[in-house]
gemmi code that builds the backbone of each chain (N, CA, C; Angstrom):
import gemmi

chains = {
    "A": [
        ("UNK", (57.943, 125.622, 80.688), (56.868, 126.585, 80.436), (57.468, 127.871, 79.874)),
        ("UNK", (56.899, 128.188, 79.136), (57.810, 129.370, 78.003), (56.780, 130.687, 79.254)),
        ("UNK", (57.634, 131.712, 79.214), (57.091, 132.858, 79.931), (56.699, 133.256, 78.578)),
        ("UNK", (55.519, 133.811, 78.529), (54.908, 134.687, 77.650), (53.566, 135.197, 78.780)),
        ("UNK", (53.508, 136.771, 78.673), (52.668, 137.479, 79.607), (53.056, 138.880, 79.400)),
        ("UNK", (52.138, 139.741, 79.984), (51.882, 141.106, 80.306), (51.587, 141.211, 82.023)),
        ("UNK", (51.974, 142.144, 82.341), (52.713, 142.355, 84.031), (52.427, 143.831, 84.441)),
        ("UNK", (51.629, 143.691, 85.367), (51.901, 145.350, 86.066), (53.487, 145.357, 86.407)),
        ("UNK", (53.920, 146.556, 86.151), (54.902, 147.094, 86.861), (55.315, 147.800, 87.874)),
        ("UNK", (53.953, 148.124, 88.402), (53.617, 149.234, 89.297), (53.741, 147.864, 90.818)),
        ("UNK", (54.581, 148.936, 91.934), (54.375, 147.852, 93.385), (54.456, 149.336, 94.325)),
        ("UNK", (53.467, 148.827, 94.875), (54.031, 150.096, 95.957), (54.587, 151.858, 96.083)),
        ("UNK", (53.027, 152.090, 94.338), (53.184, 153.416, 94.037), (54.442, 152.997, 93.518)),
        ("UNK", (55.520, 152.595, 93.412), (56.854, 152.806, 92.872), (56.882, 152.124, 91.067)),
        ("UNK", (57.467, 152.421, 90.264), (57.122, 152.102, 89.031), (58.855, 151.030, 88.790)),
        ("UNK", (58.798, 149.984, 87.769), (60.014, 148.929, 88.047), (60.304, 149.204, 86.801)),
        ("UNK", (61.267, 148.744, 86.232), (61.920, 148.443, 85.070), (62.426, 147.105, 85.301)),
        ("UNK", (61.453, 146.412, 84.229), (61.637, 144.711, 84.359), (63.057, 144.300, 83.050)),
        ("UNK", (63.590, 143.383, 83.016), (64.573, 143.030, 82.185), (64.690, 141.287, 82.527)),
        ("UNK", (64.946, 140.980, 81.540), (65.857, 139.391, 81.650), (67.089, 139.833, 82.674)),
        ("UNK", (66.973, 138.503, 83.694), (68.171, 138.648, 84.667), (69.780, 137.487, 83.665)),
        ("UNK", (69.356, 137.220, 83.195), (70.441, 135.936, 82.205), (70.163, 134.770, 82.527)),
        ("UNK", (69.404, 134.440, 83.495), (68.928, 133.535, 84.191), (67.807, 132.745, 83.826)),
        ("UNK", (67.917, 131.351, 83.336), (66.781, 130.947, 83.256), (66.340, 129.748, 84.119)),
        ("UNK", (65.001, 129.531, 84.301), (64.898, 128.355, 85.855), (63.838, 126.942, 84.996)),
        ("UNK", (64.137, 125.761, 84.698), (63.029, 125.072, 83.914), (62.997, 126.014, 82.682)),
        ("UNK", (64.145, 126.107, 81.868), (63.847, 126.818, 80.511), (62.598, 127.743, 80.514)),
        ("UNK", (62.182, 128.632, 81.938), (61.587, 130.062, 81.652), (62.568, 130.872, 82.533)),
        ("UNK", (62.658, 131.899, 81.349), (63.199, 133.271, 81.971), (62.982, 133.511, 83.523)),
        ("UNK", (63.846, 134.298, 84.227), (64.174, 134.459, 85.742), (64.043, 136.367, 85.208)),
        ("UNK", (63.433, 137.020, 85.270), (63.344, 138.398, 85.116), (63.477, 139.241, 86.548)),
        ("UNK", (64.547, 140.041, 86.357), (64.679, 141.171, 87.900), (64.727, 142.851, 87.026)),
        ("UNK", (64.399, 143.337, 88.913), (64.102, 144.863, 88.322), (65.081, 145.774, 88.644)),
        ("UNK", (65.237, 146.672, 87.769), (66.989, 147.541, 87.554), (66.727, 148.213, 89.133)),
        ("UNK", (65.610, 148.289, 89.610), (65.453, 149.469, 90.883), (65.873, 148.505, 92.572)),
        ("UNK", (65.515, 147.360, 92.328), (65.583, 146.694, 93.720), (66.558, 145.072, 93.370)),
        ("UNK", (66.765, 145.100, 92.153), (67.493, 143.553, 91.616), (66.894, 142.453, 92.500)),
        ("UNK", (65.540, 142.658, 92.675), (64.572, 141.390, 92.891), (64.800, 140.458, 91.395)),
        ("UNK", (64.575, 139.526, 91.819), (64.227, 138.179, 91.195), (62.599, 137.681, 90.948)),
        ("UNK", (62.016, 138.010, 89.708), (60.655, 137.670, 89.341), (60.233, 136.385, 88.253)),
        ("UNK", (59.409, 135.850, 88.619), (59.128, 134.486, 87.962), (58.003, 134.318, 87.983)),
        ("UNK", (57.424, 133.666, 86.739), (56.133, 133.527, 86.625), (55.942, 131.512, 87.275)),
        ("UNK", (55.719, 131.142, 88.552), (55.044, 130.221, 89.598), (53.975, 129.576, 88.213)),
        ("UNK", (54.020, 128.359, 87.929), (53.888, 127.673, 87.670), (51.983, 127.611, 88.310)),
        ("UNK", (50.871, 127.368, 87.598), (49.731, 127.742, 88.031), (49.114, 129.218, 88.671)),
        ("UNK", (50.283, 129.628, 88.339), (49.495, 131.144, 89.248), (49.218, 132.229, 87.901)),
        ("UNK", (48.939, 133.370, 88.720), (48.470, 134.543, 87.301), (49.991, 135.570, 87.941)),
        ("UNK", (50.618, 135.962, 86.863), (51.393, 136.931, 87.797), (52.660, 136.464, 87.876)),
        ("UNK", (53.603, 137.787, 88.335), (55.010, 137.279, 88.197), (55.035, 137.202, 89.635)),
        ("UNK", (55.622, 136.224, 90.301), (55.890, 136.192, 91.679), (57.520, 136.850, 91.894)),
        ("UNK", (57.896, 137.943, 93.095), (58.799, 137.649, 93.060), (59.357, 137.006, 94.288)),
        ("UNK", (60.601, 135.987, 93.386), (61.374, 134.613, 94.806), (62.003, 135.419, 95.622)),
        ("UNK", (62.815, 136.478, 95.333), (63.917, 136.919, 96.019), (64.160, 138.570, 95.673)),
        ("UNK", (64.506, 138.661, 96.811), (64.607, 140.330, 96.926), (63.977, 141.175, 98.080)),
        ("UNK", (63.630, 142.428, 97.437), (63.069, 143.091, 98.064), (61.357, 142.902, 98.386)),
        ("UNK", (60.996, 142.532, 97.516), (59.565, 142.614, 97.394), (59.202, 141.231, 96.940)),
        ("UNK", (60.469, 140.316, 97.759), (59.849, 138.976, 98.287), (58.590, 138.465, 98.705)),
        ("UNK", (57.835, 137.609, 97.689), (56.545, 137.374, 97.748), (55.546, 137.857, 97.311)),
        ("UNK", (55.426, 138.863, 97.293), (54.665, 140.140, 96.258), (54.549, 139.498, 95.139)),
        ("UNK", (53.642, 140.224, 94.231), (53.044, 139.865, 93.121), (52.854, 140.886, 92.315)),
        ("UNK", (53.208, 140.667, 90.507), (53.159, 141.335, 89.910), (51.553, 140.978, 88.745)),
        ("UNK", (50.569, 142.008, 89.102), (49.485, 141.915, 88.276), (49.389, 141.288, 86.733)),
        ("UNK", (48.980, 140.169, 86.589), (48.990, 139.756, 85.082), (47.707, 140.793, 84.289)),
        ("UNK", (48.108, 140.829, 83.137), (47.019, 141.958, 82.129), (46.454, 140.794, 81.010)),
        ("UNK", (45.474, 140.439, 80.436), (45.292, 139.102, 79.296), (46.097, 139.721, 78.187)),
        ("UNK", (46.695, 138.582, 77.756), (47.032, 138.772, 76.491), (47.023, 137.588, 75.398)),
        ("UNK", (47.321, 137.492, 74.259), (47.611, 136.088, 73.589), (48.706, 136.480, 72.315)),
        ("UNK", (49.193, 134.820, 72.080), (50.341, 135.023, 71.104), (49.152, 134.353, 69.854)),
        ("UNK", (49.527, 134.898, 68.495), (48.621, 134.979, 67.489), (49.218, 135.210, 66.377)),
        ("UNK", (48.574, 134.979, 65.218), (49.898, 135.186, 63.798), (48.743, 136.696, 63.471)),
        ("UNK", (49.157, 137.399, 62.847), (49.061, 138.922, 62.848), (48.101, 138.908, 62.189)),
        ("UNK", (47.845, 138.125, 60.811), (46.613, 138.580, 60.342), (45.424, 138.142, 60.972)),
        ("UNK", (45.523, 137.216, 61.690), (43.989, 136.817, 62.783), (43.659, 138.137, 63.769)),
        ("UNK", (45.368, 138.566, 63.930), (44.807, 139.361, 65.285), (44.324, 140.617, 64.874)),
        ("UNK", (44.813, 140.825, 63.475), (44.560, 142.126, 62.982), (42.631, 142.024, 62.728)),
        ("UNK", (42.697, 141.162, 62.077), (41.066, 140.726, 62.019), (40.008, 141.088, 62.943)),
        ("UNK", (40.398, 140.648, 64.328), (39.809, 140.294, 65.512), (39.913, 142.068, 65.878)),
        ("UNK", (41.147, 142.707, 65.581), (41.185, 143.966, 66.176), (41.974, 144.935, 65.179)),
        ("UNK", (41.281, 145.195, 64.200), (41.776, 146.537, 63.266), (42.246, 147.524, 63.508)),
        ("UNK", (41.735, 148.080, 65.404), (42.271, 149.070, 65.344), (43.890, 148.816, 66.044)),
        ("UNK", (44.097, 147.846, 66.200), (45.750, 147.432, 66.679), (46.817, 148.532, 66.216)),
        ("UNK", (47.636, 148.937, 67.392), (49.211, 149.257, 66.716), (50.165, 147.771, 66.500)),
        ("UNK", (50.943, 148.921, 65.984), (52.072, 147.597, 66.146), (53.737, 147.832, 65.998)),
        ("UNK", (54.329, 147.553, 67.566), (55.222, 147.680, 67.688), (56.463, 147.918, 66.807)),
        ("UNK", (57.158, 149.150, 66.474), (57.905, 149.556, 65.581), (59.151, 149.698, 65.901)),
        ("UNK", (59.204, 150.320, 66.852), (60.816, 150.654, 67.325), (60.446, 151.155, 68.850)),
        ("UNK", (62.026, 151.315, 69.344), (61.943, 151.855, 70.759), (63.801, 152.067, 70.855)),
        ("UNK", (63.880, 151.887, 72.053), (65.293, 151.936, 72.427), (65.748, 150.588, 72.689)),
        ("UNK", (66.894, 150.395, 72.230), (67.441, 149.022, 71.705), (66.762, 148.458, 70.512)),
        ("UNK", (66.093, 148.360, 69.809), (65.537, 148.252, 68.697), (66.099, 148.793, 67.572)),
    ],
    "B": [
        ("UNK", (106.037, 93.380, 90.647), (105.224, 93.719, 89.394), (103.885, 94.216, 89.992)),
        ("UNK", (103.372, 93.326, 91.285), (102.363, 93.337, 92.089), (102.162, 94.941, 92.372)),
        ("UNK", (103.526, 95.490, 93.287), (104.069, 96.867, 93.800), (103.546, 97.922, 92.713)),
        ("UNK", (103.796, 97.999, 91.691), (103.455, 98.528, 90.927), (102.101, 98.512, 90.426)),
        ("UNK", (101.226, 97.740, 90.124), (99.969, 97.647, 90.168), (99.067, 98.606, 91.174)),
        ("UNK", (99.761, 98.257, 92.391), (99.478, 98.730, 93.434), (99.619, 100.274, 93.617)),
        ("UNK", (100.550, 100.776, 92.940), (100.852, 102.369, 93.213), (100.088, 102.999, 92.140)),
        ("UNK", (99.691, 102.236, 90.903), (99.042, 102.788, 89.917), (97.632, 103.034, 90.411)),
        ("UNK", (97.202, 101.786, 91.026), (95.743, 102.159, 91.688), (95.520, 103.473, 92.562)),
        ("UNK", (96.825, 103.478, 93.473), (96.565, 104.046, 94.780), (96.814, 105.785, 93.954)),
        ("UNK", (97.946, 105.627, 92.611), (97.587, 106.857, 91.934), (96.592, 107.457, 91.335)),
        ("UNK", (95.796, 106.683, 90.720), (94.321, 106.756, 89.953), (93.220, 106.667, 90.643)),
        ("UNK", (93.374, 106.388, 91.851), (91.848, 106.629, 92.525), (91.182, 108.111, 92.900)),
        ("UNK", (92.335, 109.156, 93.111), (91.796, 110.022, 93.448), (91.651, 111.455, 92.074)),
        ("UNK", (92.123, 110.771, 90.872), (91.394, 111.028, 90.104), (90.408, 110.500, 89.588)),
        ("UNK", (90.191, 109.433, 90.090), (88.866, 108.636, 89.449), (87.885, 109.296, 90.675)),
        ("UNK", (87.866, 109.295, 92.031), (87.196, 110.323, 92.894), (86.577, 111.613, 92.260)),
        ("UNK", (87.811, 112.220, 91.769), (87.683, 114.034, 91.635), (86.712, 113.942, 90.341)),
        ("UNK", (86.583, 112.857, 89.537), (86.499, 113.084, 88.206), (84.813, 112.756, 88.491)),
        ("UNK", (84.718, 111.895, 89.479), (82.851, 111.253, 89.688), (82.412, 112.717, 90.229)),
        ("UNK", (83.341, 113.344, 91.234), (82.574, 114.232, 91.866), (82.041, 115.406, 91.310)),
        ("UNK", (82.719, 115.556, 90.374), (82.626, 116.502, 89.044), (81.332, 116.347, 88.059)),
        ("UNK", (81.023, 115.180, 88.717), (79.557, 114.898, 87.104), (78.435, 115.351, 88.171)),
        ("UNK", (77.621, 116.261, 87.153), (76.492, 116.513, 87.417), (75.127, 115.601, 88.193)),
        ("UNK", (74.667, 115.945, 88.675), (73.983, 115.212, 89.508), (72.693, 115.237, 88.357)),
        ("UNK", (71.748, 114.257, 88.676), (70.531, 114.467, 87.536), (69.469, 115.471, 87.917)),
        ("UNK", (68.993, 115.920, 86.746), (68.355, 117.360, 86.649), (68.890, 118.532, 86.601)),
        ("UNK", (70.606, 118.294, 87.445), (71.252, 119.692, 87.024), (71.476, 119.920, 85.519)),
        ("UNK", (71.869, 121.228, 85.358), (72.114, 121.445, 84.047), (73.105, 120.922, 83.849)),
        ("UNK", (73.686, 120.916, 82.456), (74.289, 119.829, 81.575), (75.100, 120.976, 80.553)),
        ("UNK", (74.772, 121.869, 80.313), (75.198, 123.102, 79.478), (76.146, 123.991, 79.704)),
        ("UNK", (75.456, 124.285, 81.251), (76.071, 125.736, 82.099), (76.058, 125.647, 83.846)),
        ("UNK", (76.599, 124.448, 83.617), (76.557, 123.983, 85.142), (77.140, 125.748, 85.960)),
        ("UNK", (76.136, 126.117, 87.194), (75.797, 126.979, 87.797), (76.858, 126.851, 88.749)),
        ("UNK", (77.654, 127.712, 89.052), (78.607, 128.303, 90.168), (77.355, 128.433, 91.864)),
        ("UNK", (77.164, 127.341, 92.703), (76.519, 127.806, 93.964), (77.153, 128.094, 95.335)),
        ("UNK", (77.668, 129.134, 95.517), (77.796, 129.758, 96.873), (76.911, 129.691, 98.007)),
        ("UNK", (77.193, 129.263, 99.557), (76.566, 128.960, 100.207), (77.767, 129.839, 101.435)),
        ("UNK", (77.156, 131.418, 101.796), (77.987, 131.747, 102.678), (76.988, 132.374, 103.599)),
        ("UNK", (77.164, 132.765, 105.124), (76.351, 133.137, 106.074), (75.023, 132.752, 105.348)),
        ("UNK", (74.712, 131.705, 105.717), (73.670, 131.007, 105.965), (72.581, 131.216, 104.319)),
        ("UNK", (73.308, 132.082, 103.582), (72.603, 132.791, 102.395), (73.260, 131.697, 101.626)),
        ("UNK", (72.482, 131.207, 100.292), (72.138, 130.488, 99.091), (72.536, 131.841, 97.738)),
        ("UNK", (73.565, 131.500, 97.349), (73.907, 132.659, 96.098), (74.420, 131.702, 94.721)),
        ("UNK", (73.962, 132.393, 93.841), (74.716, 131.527, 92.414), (75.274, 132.308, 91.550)),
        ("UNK", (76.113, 132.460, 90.602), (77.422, 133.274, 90.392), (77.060, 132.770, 89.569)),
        ("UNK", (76.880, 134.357, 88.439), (76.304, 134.389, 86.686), (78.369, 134.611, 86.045)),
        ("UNK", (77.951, 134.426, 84.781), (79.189, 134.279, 83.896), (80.076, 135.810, 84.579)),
        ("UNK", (79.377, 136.484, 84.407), (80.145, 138.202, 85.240), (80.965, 138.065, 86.247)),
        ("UNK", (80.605, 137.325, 86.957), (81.152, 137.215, 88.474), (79.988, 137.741, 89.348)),
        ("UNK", (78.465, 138.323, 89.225), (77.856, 138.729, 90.004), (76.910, 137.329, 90.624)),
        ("UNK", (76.687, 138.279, 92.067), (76.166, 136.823, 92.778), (74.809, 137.781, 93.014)),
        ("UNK", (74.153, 136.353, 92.961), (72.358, 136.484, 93.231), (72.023, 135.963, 94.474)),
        ("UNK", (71.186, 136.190, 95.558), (70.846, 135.701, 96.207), (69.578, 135.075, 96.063)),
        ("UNK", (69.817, 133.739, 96.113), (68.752, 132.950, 95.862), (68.315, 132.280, 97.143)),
        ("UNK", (68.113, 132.677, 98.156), (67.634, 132.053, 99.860), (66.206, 131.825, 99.597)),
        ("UNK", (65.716, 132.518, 99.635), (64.090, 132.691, 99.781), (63.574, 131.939, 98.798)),
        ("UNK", (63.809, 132.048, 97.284), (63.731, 131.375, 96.257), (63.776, 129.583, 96.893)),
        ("UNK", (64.768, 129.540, 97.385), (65.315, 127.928, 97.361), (63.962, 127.921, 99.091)),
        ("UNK", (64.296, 128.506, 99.873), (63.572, 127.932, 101.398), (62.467, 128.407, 101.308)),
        ("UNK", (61.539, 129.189, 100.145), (60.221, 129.239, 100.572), (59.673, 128.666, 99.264)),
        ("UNK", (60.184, 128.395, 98.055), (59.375, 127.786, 97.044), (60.173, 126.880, 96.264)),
        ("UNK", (60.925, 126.070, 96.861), (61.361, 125.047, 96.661), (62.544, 124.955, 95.109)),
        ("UNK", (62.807, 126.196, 94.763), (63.522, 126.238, 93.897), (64.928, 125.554, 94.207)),
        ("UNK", (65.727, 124.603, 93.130), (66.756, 123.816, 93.543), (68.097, 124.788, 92.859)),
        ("UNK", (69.056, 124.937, 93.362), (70.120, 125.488, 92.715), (70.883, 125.490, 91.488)),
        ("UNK", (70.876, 124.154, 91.539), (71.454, 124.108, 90.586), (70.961, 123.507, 89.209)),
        ("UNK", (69.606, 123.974, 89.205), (68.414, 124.130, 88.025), (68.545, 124.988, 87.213)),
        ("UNK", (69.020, 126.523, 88.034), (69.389, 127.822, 87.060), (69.962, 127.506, 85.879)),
        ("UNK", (70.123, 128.567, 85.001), (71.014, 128.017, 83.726), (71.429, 129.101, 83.073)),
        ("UNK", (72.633, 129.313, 82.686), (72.900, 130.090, 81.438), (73.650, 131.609, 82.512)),
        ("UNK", (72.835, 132.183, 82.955), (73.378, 133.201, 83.754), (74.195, 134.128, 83.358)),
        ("UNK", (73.898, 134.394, 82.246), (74.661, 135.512, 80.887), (74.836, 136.747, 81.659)),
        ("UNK", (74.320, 137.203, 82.921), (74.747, 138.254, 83.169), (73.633, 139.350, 83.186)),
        ("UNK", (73.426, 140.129, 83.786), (71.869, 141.185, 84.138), (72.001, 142.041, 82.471)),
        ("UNK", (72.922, 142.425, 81.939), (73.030, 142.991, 80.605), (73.576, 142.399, 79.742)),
        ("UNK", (73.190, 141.090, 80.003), (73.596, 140.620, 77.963), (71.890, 140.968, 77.603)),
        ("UNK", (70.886, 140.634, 78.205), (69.536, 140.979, 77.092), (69.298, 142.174, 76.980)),
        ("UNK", (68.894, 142.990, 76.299), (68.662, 144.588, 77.526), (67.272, 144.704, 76.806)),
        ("UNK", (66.031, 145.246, 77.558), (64.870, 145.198, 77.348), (64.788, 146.732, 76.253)),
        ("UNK", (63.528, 146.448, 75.867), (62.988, 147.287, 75.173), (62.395, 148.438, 75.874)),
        ("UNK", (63.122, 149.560, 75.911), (62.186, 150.616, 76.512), (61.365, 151.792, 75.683)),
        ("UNK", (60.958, 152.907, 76.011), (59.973, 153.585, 75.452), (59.743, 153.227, 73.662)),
        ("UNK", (59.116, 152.038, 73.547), (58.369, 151.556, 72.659), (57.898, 152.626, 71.759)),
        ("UNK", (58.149, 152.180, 70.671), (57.156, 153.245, 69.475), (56.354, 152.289, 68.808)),
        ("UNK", (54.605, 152.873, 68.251), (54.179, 152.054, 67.415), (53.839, 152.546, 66.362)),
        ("UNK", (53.075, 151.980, 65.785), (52.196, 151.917, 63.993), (51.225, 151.907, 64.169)),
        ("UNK", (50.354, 152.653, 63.483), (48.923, 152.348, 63.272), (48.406, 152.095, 62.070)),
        ("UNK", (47.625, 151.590, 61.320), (47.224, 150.963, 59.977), (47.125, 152.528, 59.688)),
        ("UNK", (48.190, 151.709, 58.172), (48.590, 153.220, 57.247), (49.838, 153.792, 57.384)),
        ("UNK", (50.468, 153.748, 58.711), (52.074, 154.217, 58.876), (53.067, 153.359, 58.268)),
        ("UNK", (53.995, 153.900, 58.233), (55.617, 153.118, 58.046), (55.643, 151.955, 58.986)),
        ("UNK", (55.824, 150.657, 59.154), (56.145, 149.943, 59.791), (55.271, 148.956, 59.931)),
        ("UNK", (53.774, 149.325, 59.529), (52.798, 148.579, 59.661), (52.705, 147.201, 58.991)),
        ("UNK", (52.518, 146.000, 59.289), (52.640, 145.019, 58.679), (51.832, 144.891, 57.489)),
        ("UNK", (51.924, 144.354, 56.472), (50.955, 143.868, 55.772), (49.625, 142.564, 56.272)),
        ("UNK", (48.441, 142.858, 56.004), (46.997, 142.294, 56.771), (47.741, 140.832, 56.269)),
        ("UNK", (48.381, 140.593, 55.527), (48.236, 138.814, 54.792), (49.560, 138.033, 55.878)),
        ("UNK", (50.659, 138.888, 56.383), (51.223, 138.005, 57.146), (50.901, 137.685, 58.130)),
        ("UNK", (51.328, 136.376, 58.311), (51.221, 135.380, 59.358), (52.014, 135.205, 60.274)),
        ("UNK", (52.854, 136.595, 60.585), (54.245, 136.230, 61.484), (52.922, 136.246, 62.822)),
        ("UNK", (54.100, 135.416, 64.031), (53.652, 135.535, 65.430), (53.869, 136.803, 66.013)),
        ("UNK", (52.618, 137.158, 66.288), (52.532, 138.236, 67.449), (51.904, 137.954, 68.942)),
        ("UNK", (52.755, 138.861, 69.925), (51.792, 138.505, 70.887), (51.291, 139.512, 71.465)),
        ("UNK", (49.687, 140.071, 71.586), (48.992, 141.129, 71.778), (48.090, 141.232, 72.869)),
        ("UNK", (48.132, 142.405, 73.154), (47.159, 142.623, 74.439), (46.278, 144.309, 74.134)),
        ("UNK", (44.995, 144.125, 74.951), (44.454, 145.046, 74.387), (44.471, 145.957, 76.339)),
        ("UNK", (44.504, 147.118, 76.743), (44.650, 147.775, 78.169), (43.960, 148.789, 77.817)),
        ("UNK", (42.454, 149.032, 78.713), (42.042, 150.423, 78.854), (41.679, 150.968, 77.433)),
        ("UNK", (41.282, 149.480, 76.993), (41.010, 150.192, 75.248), (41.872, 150.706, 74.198)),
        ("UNK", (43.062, 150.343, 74.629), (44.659, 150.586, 73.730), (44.846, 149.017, 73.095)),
        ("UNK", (45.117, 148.581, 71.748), (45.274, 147.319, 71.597), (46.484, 147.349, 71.070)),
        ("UNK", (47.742, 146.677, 71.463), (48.950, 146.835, 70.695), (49.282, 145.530, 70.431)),
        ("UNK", (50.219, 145.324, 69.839), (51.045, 143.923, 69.108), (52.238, 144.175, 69.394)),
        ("UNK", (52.862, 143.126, 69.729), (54.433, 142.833, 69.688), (55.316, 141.492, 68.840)),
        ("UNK", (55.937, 141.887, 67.881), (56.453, 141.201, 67.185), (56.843, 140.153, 68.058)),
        ("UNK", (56.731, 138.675, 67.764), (57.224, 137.092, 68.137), (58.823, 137.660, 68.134)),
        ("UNK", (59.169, 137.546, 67.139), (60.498, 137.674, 66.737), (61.527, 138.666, 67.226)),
        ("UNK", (60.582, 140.252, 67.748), (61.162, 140.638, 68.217), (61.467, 140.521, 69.599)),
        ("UNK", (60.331, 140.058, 70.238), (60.183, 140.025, 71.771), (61.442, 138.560, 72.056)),
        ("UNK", (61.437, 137.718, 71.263), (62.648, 136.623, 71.509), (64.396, 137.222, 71.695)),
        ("UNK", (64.308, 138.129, 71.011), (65.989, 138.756, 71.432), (65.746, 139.619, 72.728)),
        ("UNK", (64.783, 140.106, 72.472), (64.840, 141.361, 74.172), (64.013, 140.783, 75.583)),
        ("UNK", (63.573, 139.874, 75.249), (62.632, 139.413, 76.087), (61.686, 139.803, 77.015)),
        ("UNK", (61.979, 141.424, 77.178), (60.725, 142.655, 77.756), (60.494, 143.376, 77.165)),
        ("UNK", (59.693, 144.156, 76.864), (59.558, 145.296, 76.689), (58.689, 145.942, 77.460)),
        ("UNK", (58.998, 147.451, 78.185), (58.689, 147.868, 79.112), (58.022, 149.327, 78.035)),
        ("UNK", (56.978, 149.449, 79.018), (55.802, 149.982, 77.816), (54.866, 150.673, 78.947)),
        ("UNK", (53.712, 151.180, 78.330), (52.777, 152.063, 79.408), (51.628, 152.424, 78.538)),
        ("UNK", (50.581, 152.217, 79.121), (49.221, 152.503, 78.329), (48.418, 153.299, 79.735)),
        ("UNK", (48.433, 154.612, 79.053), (47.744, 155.385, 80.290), (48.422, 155.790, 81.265)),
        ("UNK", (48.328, 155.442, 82.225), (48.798, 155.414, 83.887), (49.193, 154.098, 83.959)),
        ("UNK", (49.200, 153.015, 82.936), (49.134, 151.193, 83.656), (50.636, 151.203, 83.023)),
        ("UNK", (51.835, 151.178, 83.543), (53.299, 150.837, 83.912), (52.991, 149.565, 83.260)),
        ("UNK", (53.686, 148.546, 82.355), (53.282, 147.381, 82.293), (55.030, 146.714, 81.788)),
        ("UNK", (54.933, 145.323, 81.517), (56.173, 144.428, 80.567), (55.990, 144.176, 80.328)),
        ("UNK", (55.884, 143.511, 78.702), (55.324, 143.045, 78.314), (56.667, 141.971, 78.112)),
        ("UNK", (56.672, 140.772, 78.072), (57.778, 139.354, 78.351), (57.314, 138.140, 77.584)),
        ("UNK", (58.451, 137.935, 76.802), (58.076, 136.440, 75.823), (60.014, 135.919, 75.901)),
    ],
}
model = gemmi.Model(1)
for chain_id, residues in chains.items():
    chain = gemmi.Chain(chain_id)
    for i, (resn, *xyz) in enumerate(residues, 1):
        res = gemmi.Residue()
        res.name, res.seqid = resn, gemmi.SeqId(i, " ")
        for name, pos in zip(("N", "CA", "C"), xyz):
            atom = gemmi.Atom()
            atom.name, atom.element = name, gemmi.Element(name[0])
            atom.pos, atom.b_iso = gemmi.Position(*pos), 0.0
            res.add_atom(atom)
        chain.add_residue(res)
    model.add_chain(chain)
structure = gemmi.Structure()
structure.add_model(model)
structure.setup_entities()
């Protein structure tokens, strides 16, 4: 199952910084957070990143909808779209 | 001649032992067979770095198997995308309406953004914020 999703980051009033851990489990990404080096995974039928291990073992990270789309449909569907340009590491 | 037969076996068995015990069991990986540590009662697996993960809870409450992990490049070989910049139709960067590259988009609180396919495959997060909503966005 390919991870593709949008994720609260927010747990406990506290705000995370999510990253690839190098780790992947069933060819999907294993993602942990720079603040608690929990271990987060998107559970197979569920909405949400679960996390296996850590601090905030069991907890759940809010899924947001999203979809993967070739640009000119999505632009179609939604004109007023940005679109990701740069950032840090970029 | 027998004698000899005999010492060759009794030499080659325990590399023929070491050498079975060495093959992967099925379903493990095959690529990047996973380093698993098993000390005070804790379940850990050891990425290319030398850093160990604790994987207990993972393995005794949701059945995750050890040596399934893979690759284990290390917490900074990917490094995510942070404070994101975008485009809006009409800026520098903006795609042209006719391509067809993959994006994957989400619209929050009435903010609709896009994230390049292509780019989100090398960084695999990008950590982003619409409003007050903290979010990752992950492909």
């Amino acid at each position: 199952m390919q991870l593709a999703g949008v994720y609260s980051r927010v747990i406990d009033g506290k705000t995370l910084t999510l990253s690839a851990s190098g780790w992947t489990y069933r060819n999907t990404f294993v993602l942990y957070d720079y603040e608690t080096e929990s271990l987060w995974y998107h559970l197979e039928g569920e909405q949400g990143l679960r996390c296996i291990s850590g601090k905030y073992q069991d907890r759940q990270l809010k899924e947001w909808t999203s979809e993967v789309s070739a640009w000119n449909k999505w632009l179609e569907k939604h004109p007023d779209t940005k679109y990701l340009i740069s950032g840090s590491g970029l | 001649m027998r004698s000899m037969k005999v010492f060759l076996y009794l030499l080659g068995l325990p590399i023929l032992i070491t050498a079975c015990n060495s093959v992967s069991e099925p379903g493990s990986s095959t690529n990047s067979p996973v380093e698993v540590v098993e000390k005070e009662e804790k379940i850990l697996i050891k990425d290319l770095t030398g850093k160990e993960w604790d994987i207990t809870h993972a393995v005794k409450e949701y059945g995750f198997v050890a040596n399934q992990f893979q690759y284990g490049l290390g917490p900074f070989a990917i490094q995510p995308i942070m404070d994101p910049v975008f485009a809006q139709s009409g800026e520098n960067g903006f795609p042209s309406s006719q391509s067809s590259a993959l994006i994957m988009g989400t619209t929050i609180v009435g903010d609709t953004r896009a994230y390049s396919i292509g780019v989100m495959s090398r960084f695999e997060v990008a950590n982003d914020k619409f409003g007050t909503n903290y979010v990752a966005v992950a492909y």
